[in-house]
C-alpha positions in Angstrom: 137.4 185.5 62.1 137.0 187.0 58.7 134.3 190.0 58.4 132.3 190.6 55.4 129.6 193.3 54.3 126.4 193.3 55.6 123.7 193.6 52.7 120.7 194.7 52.1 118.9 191.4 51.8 121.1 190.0 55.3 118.8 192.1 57.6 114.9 191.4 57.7 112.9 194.7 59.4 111.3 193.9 62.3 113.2 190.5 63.3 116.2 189.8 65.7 119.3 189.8 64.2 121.3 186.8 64.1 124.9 188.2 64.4 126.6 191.1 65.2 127.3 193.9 63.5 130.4 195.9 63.4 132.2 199.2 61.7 135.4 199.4 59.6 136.7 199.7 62.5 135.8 196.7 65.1 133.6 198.7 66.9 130.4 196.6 67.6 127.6 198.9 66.5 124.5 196.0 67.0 124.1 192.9 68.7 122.9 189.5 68.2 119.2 189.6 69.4 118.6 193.6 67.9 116.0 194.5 65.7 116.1 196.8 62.9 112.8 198.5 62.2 113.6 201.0 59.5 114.2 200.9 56.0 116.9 204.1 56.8 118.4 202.6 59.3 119.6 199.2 57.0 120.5 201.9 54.7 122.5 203.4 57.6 124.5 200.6 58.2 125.3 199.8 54.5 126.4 203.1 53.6 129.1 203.5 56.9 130.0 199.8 55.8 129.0 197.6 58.5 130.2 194.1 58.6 129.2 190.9 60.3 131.2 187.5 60.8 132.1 185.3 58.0 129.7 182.2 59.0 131.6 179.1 59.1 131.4 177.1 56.4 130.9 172.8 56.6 133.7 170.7 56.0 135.1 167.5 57.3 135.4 169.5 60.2 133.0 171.5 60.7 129.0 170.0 60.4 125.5 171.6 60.0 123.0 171.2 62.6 121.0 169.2 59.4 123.4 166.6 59.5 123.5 165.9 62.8 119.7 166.2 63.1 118.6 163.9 60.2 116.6 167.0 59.4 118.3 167.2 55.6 116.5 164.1 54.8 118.7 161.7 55.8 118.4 159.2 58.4 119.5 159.7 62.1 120.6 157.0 64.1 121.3 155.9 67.7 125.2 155.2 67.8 127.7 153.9 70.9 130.8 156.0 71.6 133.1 153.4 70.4 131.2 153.7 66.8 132.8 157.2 66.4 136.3 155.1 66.6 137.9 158.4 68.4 141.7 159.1 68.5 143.8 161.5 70.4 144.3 164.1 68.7 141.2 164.1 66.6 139.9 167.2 65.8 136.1 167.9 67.2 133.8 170.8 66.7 132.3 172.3 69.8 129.3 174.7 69.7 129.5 177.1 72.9 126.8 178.7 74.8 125.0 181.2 73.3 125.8 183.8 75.5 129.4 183.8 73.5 127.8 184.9 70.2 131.2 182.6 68.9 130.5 180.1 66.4 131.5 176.6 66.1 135.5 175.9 67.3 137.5 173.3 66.5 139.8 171.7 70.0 141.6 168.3 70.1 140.9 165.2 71.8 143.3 164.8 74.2 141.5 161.7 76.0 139.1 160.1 77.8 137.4 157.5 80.8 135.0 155.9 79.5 131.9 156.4 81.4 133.4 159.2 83.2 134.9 162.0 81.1 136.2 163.3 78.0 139.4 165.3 77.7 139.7 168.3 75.0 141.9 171.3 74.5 140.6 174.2 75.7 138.7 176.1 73.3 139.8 179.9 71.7 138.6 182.7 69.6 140.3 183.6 66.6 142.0 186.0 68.1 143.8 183.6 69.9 142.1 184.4 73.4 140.6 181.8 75.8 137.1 181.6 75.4 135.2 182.4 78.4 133.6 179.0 79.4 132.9 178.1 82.7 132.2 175.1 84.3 128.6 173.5 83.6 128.3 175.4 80.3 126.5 173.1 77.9 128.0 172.1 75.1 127.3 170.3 71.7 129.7 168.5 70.2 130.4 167.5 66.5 132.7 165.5 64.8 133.0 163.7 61.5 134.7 159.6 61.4 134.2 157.1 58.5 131.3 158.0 56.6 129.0 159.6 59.3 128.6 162.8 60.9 127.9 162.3 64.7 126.9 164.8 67.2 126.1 164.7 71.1 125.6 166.9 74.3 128.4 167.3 77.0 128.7 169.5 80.0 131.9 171.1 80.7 132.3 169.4 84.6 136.0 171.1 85.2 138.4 173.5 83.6 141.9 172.4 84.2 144.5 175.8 83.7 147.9 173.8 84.8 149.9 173.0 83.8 148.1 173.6 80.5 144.5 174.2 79.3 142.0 171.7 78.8 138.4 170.3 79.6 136.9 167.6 81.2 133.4 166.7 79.3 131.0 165.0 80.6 131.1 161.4 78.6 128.2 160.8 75.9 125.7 158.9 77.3 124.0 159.0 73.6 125.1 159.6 70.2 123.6 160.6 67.1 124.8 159.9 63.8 124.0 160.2 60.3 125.4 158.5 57.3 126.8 161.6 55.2 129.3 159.3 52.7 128.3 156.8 50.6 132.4 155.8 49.4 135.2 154.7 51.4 138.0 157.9 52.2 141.8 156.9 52.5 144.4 159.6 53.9 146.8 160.1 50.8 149.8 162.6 49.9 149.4 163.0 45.8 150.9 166.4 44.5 147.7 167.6 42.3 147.2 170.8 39.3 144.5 172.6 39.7 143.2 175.3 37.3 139.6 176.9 36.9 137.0 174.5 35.3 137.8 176.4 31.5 140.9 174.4 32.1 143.0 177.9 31.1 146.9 177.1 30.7 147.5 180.6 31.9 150.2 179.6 34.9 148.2 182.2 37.1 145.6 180.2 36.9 147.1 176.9 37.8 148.1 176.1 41.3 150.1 172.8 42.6 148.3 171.3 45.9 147.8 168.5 47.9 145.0 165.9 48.1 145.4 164.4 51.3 142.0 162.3 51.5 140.3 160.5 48.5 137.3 159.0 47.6 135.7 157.7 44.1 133.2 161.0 44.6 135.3 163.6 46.2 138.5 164.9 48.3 140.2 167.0 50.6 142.8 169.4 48.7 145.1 171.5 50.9 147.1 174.1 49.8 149.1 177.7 50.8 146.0 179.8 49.9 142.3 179.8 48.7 142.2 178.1 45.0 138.3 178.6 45.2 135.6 179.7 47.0 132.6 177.5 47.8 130.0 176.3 44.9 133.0 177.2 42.1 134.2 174.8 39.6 137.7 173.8 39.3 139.6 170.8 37.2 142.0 168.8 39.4 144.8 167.2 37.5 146.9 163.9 39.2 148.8 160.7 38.6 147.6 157.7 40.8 149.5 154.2 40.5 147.5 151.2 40.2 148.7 148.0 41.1 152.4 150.0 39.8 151.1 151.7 36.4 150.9 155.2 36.7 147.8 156.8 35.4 147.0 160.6 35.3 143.5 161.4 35.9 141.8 164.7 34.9 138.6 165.5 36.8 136.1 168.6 37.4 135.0 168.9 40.5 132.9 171.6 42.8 134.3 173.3 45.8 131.5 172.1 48.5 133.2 173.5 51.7 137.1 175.7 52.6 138.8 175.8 55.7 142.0 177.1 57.5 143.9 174.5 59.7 145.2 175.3 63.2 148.2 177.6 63.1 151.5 175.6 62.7 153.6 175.6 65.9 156.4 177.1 63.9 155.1 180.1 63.1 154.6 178.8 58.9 151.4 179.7 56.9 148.4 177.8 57.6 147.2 175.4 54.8 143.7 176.1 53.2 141.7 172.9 52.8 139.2 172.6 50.2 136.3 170.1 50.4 135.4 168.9 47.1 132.7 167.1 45.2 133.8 165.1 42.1 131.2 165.5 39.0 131.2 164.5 35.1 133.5 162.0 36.1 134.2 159.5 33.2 133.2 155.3 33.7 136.7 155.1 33.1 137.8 157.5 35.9 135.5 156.3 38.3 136.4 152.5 38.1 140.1 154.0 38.6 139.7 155.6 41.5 137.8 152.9 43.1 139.8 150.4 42.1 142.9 152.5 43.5 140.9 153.2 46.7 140.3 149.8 47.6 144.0 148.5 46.9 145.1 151.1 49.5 142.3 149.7 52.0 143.9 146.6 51.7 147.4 146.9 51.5 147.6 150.2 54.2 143.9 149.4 56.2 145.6 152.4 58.5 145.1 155.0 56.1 140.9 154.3 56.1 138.9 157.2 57.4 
């Protein structure tokens, strides 16, 4: 996991701290759960350059406690198990014990028995070690289908080492969801341009990428390193075909959560994914991209998200 600097305003006197702290070096120099009491001692850590864990940020991936709770303001709802329309190979997000002090993972469905037990891959830390679970740790679980966000409680009720690693969950007797999408998603491949949100024609500012999921109000853009970081502004530029005429759209939109992928098995540069929000789209544009959404839905119905 990446480390930044610890700042001033990160550390309140007098209250826990959240994460841990570390030098330049790795060395943990506080703990999750310590309390800073001085005004020197804040200035202590800042000066020697102390550093804490990136935090995670949301993505398709990866969703906040808020969502899952309905406590954002959105409605939570009771859903079945089958509502989440699982795959293999899906990716979920576990949150581990506390005792870890790891954030959020992502594993792999690999499974399940319905009624009986889930099967995922068994969970590591970024630096590639096997977290240390044991059986009857509780778990949360997250994971992000359709247009909801759904989250749920699992006990880990064996750890299976051969001939590979993975878990058995207990199976969700409960689900919660929320609705977090209000437009349909389809998986696509469209080769995009993306430069800052001045539009600058200065070639190092324009990047080629990939949008690999689309919506009328947002997408999923992966490419070979970090075009933006969250909240920033960029201007996507692609062709979509519509009912076979070719149109080129050029649309702003707002970085709302970034990403690395899993590690490719051979050994090749993980992808950064970019989660974006579209905005100041055009009547025009919008009635495109719908219209070019829903076409896909019905002509490749397994491309829907």
């Amino acid at each position: 996991m990446n480390r930044i600097p610890i700042q001033k305003s990160d550390i309140t006197i007098g209250k826990a701290l959240p994460w841990n702290v570390f030098d330049p070096q790795g060395n943990r120099v506080a703990a999750i759960g310590d309390i800073i009491h001085t005004r020197e001692h804040v200035q202590l850590l800042i000066s020697t350059k102390a550093c804490r864990d990136q935090p995670v940020e949301p993505s398709d991936d990866e969703l906040s406690d808020e969502e899952i709770t309905g406590s954002n303001g959105k409605q939570e709802n009771t859903f079945t198990f089958e509502a989440m329309k699982l795959k293999v190979g899906d990716r979920l997000q576990i949150q581990p014990p506390q005792r870890l002090a790891v954030d959020r993972v992502i594993v792999r469905l690999i499974g399940y028995t319905p009624n009986q037990s889930l099967l995922v891959s068994a969970p590591r830390e970024s630096s590639g070690l096997r977290m240390q679970l044991v059986e009857n740790d509780k778990l949360v679980v997250r994971v992000f289908t359709s247009q909801n966000a759904f989250g749920f409680p699992a006990t880990i009720l064996k750890i299976i080492k051969i001939p590979y690693e993975y878990l058995h969950l207990s199976f969700p007797s409960e689900v919660k969801g929320v609705v977090i999408r209000t437009a349909p998603r389809v998986k696509t491949k469209i080769v995009c341009s993306v430069a800052n949100a001045a539009g600058a024609n200065d070639s190092d500012d324009n990047i080629s990428g990939m949008i690999v999921n689309l919506s009328a109000k947002g997408a999923l853009l992966a490419s070979r390193r970090a075009i933006a970081e969250k909240g920033e502004s960029i201007k996507l530029a692609f062709r979509v075909s519509l009912h076979a005429i070719d149109t080129v759209l050029s649309i702003n939109a707002v970085v709302r959560a970034q990403f690395v992928e899993d590690p490719p098995a051979n050994g090749s540069v993980p992808l950064v994914n970019h989660g974006l929000e579209f905005v100041d789209l055009l009547p025009n544009d919008t009635l495109i991209l719908q219209s070019m959404i829903y076409q896909q839905m019905i002509e490749q119905p397994h491309t829907v998200l």
